[in-house]
N, C-alpha and C positions, 0 to 999 in steps of 0.2 A: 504493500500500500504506500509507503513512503518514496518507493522507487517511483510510481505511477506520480506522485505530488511533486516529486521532482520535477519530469518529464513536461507534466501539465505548466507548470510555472515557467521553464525554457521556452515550450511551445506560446505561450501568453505574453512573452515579453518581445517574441517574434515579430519582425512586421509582416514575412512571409504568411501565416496560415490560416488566418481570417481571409488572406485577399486568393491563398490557395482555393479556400473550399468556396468560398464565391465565384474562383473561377470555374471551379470544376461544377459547381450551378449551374451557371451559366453556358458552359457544354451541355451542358442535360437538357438544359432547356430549348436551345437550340435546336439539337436534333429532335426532343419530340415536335416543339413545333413544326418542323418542319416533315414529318411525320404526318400529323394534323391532315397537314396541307395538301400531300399528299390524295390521302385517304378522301377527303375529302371534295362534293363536287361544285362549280361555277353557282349552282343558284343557293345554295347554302351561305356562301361568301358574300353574293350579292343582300340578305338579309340581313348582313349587320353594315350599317351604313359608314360605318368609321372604321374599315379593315380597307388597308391602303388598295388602291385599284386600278394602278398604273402597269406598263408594260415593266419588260425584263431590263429597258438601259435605264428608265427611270428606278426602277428598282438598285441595281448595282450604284447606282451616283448616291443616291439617299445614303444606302449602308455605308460604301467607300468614306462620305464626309463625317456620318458618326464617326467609323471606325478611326480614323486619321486625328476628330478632334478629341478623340475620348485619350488615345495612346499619348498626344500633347499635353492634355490637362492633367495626365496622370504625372508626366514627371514636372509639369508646376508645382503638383503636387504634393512631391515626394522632395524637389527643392524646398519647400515653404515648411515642409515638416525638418528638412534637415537646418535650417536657418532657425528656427524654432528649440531645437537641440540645442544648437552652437549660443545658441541667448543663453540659455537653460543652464547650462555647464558653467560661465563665463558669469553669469551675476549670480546664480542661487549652489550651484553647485554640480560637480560631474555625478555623485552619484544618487540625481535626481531623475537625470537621464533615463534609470529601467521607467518611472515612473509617466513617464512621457511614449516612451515605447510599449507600455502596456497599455495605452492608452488606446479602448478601442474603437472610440470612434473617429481615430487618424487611420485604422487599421480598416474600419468600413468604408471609410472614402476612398481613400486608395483600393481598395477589393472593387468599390460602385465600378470607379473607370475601368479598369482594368479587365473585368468580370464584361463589361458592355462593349469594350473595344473587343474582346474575346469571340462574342458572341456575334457581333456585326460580323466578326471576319468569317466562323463557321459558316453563316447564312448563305452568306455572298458564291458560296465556292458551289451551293448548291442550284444556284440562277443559270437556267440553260435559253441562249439566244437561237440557237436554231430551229426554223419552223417545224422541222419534222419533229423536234423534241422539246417545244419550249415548256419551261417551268418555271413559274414565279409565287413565288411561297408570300402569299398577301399574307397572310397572320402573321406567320415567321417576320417578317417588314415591318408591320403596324406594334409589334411588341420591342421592334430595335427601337422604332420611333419615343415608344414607350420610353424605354428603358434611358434615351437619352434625353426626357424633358424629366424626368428623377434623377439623371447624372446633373442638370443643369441645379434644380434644387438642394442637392448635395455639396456641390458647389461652393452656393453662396451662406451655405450654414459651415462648412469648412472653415472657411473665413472668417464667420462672427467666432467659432470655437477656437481657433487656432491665435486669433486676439486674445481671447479671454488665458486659456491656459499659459500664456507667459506672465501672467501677470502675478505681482509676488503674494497677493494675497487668494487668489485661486489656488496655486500652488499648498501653500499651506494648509488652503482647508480640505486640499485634496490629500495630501499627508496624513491630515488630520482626523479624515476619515478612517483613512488606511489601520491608523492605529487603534481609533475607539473601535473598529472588530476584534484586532488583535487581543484586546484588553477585555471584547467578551467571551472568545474563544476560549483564551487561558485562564480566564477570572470568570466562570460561568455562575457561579453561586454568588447571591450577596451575603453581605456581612451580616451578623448577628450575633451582638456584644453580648448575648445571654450564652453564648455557647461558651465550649472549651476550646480555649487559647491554643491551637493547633502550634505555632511558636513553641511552646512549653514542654512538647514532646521532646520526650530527650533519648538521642540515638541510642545509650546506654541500656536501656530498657527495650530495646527492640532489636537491635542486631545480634548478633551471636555475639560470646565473651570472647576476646583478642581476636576480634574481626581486623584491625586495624593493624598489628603483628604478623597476622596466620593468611592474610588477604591478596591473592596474586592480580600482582597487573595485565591487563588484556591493552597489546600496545594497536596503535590506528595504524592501517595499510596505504594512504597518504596524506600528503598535505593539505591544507584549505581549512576554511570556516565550517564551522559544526552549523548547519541549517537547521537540522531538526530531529529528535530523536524521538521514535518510535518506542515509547514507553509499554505497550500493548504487547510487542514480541519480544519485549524482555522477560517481562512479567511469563507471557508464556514459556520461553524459556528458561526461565529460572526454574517454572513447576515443572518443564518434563526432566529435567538435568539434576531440580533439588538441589539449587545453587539463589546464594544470595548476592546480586550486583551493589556496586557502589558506581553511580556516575559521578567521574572526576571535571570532564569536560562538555559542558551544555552550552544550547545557541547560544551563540555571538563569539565562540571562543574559537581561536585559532589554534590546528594541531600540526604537530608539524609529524613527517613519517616516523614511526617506531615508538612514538610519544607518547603516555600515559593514557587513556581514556575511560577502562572502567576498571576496579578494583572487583574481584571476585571471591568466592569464599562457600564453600573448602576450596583450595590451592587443587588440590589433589584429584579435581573431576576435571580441570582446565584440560580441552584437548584442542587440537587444530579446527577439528569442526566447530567446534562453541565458540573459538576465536572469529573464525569468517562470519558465524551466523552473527554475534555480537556487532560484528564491522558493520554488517549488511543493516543493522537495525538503525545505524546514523547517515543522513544523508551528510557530503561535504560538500563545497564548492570554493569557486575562487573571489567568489564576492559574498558579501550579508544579504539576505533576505528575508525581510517581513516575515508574518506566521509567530511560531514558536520563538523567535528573536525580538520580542517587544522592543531590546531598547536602538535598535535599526531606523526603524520609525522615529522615534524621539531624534536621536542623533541628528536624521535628516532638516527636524523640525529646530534645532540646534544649530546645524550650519548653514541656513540660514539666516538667524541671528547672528552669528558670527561673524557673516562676511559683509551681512548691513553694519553693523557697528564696525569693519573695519575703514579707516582715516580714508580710502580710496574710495566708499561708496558711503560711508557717513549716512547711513539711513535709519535711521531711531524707529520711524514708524513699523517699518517691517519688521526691527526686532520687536517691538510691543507689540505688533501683531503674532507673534510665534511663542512670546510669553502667553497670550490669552489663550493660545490652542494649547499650548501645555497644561496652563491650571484645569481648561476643560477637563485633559484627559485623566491628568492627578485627581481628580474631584471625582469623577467616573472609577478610577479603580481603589481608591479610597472607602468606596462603598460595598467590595468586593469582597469577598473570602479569599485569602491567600489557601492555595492546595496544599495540603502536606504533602513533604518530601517522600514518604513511606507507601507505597504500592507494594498489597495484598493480594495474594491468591485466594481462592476460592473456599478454603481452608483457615483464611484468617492470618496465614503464614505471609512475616514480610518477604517480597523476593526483589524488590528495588528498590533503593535511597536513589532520589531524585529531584533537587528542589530548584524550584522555579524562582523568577526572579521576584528580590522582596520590594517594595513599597520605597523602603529606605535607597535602593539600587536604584530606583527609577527615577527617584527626587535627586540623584546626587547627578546624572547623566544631562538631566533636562536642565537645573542649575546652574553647574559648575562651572561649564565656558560660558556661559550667558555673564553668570557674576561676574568672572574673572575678567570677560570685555568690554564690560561696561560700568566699574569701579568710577569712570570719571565723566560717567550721563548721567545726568539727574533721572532723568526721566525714564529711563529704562528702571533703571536703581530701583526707583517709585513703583515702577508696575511691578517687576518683579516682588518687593513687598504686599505688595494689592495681591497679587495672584496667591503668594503665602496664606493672605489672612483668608480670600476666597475658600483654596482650598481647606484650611482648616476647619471650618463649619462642615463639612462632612467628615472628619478625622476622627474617631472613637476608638485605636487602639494607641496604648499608651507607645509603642515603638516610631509608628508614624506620624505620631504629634510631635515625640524628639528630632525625628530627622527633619522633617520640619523647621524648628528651632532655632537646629544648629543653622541650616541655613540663614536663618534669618540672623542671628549672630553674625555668621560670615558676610552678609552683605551689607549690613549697617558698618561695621570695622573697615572693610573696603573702601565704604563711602564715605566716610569721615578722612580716611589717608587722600583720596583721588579725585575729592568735590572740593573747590577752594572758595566757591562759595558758602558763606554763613547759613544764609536764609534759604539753600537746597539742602544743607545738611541738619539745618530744623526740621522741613519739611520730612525727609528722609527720619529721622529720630520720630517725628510723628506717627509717622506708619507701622514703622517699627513696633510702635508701643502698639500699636491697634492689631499686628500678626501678634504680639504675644498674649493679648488679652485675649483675642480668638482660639488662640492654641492652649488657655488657661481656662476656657470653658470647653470640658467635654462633654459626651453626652447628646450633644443637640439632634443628633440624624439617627444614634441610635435605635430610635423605634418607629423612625419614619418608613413611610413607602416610596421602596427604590423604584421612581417611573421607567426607570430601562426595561426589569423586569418583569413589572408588575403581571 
């Protein structure tokens, strides 16, 4: 299944396969029409009054100028998409790029032309001029005709979309999206401060005794990003093999060949086969992606805060705008259940340590470089505090009000060394105080209803 999630995500980030299986539509289509057209006789044709009704050179000229302006518009098209790229990279960042290339409705414009230049061409080859044999496939004609006043419409919405997606706050909230899935996929249960503090499990009480002495390493067969681990075929195989995993290295982590990835236990049942099948359970790759690697997203949502606050593009707005999609998504998994690390068999037996990324890991990612580049903007400084005290009103475990905090600590210190104004570093000192009175009342959302789930 992981392998297939791979595959699927290659092929989605393609520009090729959306505009393949459109083309290959558009074959199909083709020949039944023409088919049709065939089979069918003169007075049947004559009853629909809008199937083209010209001879065989009027026919050929029609198709020839679709097909010639459809195959032009297409590499306008696919210029306009690479100009588009090249902005993309160049002010928000290169590895924003997949998310432009996943984009599929650049993928169905480009398939529209393509797919219809395709098909003009099949038609045409089938137009017979000689008396003894003439053939003119009016359907087959009046559905090119078709097909290119929906290429014209496709067009001029290409256009308006192809504006809109470079723009730095589209951008964003397309990210932005990306990740509040992410954060329901991984984080599917909400919080309920009445339950037991899953945190407070302690591995002592569940793994075997000198798990961590007696524990054999299973080393990765090569290099790249851990994408995603298939938790479901570990757990199976721990129960037909009666073996307890340790994952060492989960999404976002870089492994490099022969490198540590999962501790096992007993030492003594590790064979070659349980090595591969373990392998097989992680997908790798040579870049991060989305999914099971939450802070991919964030990162993205991070550089470009970054590179607005750098002295060359000097743009405050965009980074305030990339703070608000953060506290969004903080505020969203805030309200979440963290999953315990410990995956159970059937039997109640642990057979994987496994933990996902904490609260605390997510706040330090989305903050750190933001704080750290903008110590000497008032205004970012400011919202960054805003988005603190936001986020805290949904905060109810005592771990993630701390991380919290600390940040907030670190960004008033910042802002005191790198604001030389007075009256921004009141301001600042103001907010400040308003993140820790937020973060000094808890309780607030505790027995609220989460509208994501509801």
């Amino acid at each position: 299944m992981n392998r297939l999630v791979k595959w699927w995500q290659l092929v989605r980030s393609s520009f090729w396969f959306i505009p393949g299986v459109m083309s290959g539509g558009a074959a199909l289509l083709a020949v039944g029409a023409v088919a049709l057209d065939r089979t069918k006789s003169d007075e049947w044709r004559e009853s629909f009054g809008f199937l083209y009704t010209g001879g065989a050179e009027g026919a050929s000229t029609v198709l020839g100028t679709i097909a010639g302006s459809m195959i032009t518009i297409a590499g306008v098209v696919f210029s306009m998409t690479l100009i588009a790229l090249s902005l993309a990279s160049s002010q928000l960042g290169p590895r924003l790029l997949r998310n432009f290339m996943r984009d599929t409705i650049n993928q169905v414009v480009l398939g529209t032309f393509v797919a219809t230049f395709l098909y003009c061409l099949l038609v045409l080859r089938t137009i017979r001029r000689a008396e003894d044999n003439l053939f003119v496939p009016h359907l087959a004609v009046t559905l090119g005709v078709a097909l290119a006043v929906v290429s014209v419409g496709v067009l001029i919405y290409f256009i308006h979309h192809i504006s809109l997606s470079i723009q730095a706050d589209h951008v964003v909230a397309r990210v932005g999206r990306e990740l509040m899935r992410d954060i329901d996929d991984i984080f599917p249960d909400r919080w309920d401060p009445a339950a037991r503090d899953r945190s407070e499990e302690s591995e002592g009480a569940v793994l075997p005794p000198g798990f961590d002495e007696e524990a054999r390493k299973i080393l990765t067969a090569e290099d790249g990003y851990v994408r995603s681990v298939d938790v479901g075929a570990l757990v199976k195989l721990g129960t037909e093999e009666d073996v307890v995993f340790k994952v060492d290295q989960g999404p976002s982590a870089y492994v490099v060949e022969h490198g540590p990835l999962v501790r096992v236990w007993p030492a003594v049942r590790v064979t070659e086969r349980l090595m591969r099948r373990v392998n097989d359970a992680f997908i790798l790759g040579i870049t991060r992606t989305p999914g099971q690697d939450i802070e991919f997203s964030v990162h993205q949502i991070v550089e470009i805060a970054v590179r607005a606050l750098s002295p060359g593009v000097n743009d405050p707005f965009t980074a305030v705008r990339c703070v608000d999609q953060l506290a969004s998504a903080l505020s969203r998994m805030a309200r979440r259940e963290i999953p315990s690390p410990f995956h159970y068999d059937e039997h109640g037996r642990v057979r994987v340590v496994y933990a996902v990324v904490s609260f605390a890991d997510v706040v330090d990612s989305a903050f750190n470089q933001i704080r750290q580049s903008a110590r000497t903007d008032a205004a970012v400084t400011i919202r960054l505090l805003e988005a603190i005290t936001t986020v805290a009103a949904f905060t109810d475990r005592l771990d993630d009000r701390e991380a919290l905090r600390r940040h907030a600590e670190m960004i008033v210190r910042g802002a005191r060394e790198g604001l030389p104004e007075e009256n921004d570093r009141h301001e600042v000192n103001r907010r400040y105080a308003d993140a820790i009175e937020a973060l000094d009342a808890p309780g607030r959302r505790g027995g609220a209803e989460d509208p994501v789930t509801r």
